[in-house]
KOLVEXMI-674114 format. One record per residue: x, y, z of N, C-alpha, C in turn; residue number from 1. Coordinates in Angstrom, 1 decimal, always signed. Layout:
<firos>
nx / ny / nz / cax / cay / caz / cx / cy / cz / k
X / Y / Z / X / Y / Z / X / Y / Z / NUM;
...
</firos>
This chain:
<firos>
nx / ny / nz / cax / cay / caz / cx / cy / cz / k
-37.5 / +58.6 / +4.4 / -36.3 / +57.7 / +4.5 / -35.6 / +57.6 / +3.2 / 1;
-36.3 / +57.7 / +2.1 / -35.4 / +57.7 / +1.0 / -35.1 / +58.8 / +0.5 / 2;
-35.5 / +59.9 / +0.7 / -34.9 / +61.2 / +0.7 / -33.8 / +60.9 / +1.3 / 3;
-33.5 / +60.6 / +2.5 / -32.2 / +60.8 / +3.2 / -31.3 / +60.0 / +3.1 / 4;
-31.5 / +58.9 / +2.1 / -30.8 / +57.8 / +1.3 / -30.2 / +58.4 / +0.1 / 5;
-30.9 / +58.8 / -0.6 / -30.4 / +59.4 / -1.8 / -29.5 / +60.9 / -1.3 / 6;
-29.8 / +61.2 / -0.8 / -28.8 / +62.6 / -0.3 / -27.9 / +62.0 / +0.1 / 7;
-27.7 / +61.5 / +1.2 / -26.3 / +60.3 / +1.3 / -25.3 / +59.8 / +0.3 / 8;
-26.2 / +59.3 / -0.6 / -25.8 / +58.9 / -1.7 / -25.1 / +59.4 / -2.7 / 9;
-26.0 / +61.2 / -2.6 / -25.6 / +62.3 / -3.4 / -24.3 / +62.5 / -2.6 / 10;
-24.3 / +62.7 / -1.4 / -23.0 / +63.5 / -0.6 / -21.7 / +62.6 / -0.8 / 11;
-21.9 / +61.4 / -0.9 / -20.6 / +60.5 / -0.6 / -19.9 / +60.5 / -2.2 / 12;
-21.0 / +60.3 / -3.1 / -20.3 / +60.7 / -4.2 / -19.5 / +62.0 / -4.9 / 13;
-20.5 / +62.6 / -4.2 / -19.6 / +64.4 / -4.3 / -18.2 / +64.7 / -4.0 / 14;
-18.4 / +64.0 / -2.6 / -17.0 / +63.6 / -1.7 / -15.9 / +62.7 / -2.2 / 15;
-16.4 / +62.0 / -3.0 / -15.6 / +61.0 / -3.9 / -15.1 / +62.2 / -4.6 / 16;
-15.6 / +62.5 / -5.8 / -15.0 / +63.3 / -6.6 / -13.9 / +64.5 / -6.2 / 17;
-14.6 / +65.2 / -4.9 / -13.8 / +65.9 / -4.3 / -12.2 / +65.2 / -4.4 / 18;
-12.1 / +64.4 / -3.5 / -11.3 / +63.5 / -3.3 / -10.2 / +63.3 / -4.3 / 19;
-10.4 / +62.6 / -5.7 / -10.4 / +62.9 / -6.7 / -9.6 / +64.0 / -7.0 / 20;
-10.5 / +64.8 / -7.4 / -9.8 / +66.4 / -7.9 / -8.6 / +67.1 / -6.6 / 21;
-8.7 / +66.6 / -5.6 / -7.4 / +66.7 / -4.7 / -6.6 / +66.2 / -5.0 / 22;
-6.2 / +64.9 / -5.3 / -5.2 / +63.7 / -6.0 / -4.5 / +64.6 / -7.0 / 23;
-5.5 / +65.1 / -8.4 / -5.1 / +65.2 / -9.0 / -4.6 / +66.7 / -9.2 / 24;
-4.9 / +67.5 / -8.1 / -4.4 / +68.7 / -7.7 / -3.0 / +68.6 / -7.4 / 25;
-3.1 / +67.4 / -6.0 / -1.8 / +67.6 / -5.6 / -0.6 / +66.6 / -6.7 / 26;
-1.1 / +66.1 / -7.9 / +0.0 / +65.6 / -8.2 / +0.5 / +66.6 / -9.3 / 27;
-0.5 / +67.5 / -9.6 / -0.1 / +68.6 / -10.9 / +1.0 / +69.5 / -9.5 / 28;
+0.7 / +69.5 / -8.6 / +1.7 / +70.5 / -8.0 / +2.8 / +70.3 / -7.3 / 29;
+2.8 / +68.6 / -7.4 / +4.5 / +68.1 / -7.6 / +5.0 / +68.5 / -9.0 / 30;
+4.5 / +68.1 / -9.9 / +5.0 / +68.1 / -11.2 / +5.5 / +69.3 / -11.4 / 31;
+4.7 / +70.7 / -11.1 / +5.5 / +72.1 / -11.6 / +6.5 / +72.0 / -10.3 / 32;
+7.0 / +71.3 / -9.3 / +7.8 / +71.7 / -7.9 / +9.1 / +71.0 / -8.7 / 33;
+8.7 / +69.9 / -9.7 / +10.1 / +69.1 / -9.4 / +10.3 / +69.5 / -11.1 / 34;
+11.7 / +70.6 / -11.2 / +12.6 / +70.6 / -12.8 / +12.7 / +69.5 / -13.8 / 35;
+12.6 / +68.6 / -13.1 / +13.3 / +67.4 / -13.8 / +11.9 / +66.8 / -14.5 / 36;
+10.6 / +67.3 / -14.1 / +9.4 / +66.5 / -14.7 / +9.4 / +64.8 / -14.0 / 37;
+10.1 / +64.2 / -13.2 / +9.4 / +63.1 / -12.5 / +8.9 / +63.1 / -11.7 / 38;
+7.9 / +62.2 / -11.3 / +6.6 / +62.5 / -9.8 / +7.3 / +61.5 / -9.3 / 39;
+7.9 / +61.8 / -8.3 / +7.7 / +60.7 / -7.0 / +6.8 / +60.1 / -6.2 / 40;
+6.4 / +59.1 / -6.3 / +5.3 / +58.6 / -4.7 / +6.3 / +58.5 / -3.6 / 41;
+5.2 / +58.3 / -2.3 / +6.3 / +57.5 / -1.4 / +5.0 / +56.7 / -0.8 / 42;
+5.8 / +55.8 / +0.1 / +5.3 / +54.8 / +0.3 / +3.6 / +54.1 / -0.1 / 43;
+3.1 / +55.0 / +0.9 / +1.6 / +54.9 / +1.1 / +0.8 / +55.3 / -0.4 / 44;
+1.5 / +56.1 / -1.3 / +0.5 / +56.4 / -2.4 / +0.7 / +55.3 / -3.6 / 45;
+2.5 / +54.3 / -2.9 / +2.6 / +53.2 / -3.9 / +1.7 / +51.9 / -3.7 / 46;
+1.2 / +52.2 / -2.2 / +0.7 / +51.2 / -2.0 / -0.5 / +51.1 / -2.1 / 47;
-1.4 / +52.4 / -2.5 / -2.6 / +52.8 / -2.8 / -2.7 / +52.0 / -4.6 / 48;
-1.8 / +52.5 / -5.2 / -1.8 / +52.7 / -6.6 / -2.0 / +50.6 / -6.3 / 49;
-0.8 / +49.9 / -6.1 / -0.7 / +48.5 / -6.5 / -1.9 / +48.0 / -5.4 / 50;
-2.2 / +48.5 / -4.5 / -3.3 / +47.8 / -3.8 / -2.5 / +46.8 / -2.8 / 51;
-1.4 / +47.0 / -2.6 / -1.0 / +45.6 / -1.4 / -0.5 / +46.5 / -0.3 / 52;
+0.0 / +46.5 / +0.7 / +0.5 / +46.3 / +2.1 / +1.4 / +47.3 / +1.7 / 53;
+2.3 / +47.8 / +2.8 / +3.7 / +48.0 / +2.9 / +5.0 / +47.1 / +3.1 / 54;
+4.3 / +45.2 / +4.1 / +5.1 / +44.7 / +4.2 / +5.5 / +44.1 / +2.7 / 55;
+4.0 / +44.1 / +1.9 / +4.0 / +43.4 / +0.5 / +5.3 / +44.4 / -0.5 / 56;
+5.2 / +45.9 / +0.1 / +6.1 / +46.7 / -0.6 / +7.5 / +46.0 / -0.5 / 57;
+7.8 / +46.0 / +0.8 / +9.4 / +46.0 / +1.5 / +9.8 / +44.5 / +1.3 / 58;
+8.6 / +43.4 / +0.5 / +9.3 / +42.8 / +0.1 / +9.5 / +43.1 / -1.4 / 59;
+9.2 / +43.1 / -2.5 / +9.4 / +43.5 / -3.4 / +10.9 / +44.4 / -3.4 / 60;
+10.5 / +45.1 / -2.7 / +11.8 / +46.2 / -2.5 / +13.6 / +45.0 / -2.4 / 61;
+12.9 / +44.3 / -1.3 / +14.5 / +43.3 / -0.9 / +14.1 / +42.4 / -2.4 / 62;
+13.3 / +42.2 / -2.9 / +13.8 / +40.9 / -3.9 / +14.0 / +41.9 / -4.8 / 63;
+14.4 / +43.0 / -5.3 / +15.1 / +44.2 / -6.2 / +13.5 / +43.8 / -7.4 / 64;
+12.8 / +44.0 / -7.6 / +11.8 / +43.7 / -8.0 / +10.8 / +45.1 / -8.4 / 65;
+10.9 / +45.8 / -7.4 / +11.4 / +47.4 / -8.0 / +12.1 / +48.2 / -7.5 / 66;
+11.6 / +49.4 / -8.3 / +12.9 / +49.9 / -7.9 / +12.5 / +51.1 / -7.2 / 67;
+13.3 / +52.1 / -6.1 / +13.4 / +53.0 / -5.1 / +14.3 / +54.0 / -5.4 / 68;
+14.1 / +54.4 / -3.9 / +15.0 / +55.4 / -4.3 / +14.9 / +55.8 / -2.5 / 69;
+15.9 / +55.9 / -1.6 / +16.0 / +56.3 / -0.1 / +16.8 / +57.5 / -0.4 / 70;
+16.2 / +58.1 / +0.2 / +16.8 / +59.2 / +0.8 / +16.3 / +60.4 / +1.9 / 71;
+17.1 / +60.7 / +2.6 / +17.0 / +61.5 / +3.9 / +15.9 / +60.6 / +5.0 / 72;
+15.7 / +59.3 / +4.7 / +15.3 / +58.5 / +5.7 / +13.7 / +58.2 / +5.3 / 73;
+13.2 / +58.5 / +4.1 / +12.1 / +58.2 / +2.8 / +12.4 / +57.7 / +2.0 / 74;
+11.3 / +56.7 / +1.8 / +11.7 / +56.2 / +0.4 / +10.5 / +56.2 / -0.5 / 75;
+11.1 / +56.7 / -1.5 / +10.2 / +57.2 / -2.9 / +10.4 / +56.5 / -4.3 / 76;
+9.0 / +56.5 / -4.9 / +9.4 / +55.7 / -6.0 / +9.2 / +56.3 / -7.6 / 77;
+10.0 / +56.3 / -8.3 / +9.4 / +57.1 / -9.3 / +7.9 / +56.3 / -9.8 / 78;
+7.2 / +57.5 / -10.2 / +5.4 / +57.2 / -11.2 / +5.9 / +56.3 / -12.4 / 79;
+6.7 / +56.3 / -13.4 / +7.0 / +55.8 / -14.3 / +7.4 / +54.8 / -14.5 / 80;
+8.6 / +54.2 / -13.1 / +8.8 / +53.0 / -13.0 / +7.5 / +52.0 / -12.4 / 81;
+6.7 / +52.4 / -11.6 / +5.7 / +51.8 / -11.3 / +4.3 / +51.5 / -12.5 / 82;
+4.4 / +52.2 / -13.4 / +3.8 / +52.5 / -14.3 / +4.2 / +51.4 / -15.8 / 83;
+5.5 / +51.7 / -15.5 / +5.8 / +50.4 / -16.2 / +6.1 / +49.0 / -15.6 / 84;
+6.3 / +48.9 / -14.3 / +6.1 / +47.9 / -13.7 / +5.0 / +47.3 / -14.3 / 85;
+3.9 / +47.7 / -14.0 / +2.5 / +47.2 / -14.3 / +2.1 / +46.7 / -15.9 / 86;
+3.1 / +47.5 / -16.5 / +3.2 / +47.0 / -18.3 / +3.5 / +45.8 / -18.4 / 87;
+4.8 / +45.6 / -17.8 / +5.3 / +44.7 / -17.5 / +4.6 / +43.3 / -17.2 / 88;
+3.9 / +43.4 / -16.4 / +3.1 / +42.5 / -15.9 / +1.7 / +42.3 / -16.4 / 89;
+1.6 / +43.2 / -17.0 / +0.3 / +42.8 / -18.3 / +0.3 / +41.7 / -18.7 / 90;
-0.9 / +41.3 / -18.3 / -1.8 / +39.9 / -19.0 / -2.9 / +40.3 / -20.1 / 91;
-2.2 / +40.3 / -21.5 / -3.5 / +40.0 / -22.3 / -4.2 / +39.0 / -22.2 / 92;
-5.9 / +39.8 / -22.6 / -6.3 / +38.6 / -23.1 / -6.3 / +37.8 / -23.9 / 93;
-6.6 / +36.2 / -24.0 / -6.7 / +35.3 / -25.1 / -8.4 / +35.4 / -25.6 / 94;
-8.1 / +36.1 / -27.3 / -9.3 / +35.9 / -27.8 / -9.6 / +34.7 / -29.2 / 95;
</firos>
């Protein structure tokens, strides 16, 4: 039984990594697709990154809070404004 715990164990983490190294595949192969050097997310991968909802997005979105970008009926966000978003919102600590 603990053999077959620890292989489990072993597999899901594998799978993690896998995971992982897909992400970071498919974002190296936006980067060489788009001339301009910015990565766009869209929706679901901005919502991954901040951890809230979509409705939590589309508010943010109406209170101009960040920023977008629509087009052809998607809406995408640049990595950098999200990236600083979060700078932004940085809480140091008090030491």
């Amino acid at each position: 039984m603990e053999k077959e715990s620890a292989t489990l164990k072993m597999f899901l983490s594998i799978n993690e990594k896998i995971s992982s190294i897909e992400k970071q595949v498919r974002q190296l192969s936006l980067k060489e697709r788009n001339p301009l050097g910015d990565i766009y997310l869209d929706t679901d991968e901005v919502c991954e990154v901040l951890k809230i909802c979509k409705r939590t997005l589309q508010k943010h979105r109406d209170e101009a809070s960040i920023a977008y970008i629509q087009f052809g009926g998607k809406t995408l966000y640049k990595k950098t404004d999200i990236q600083d978003l979060l700078e932004k919102h940085y809480q140091h600590a008090i030491s």
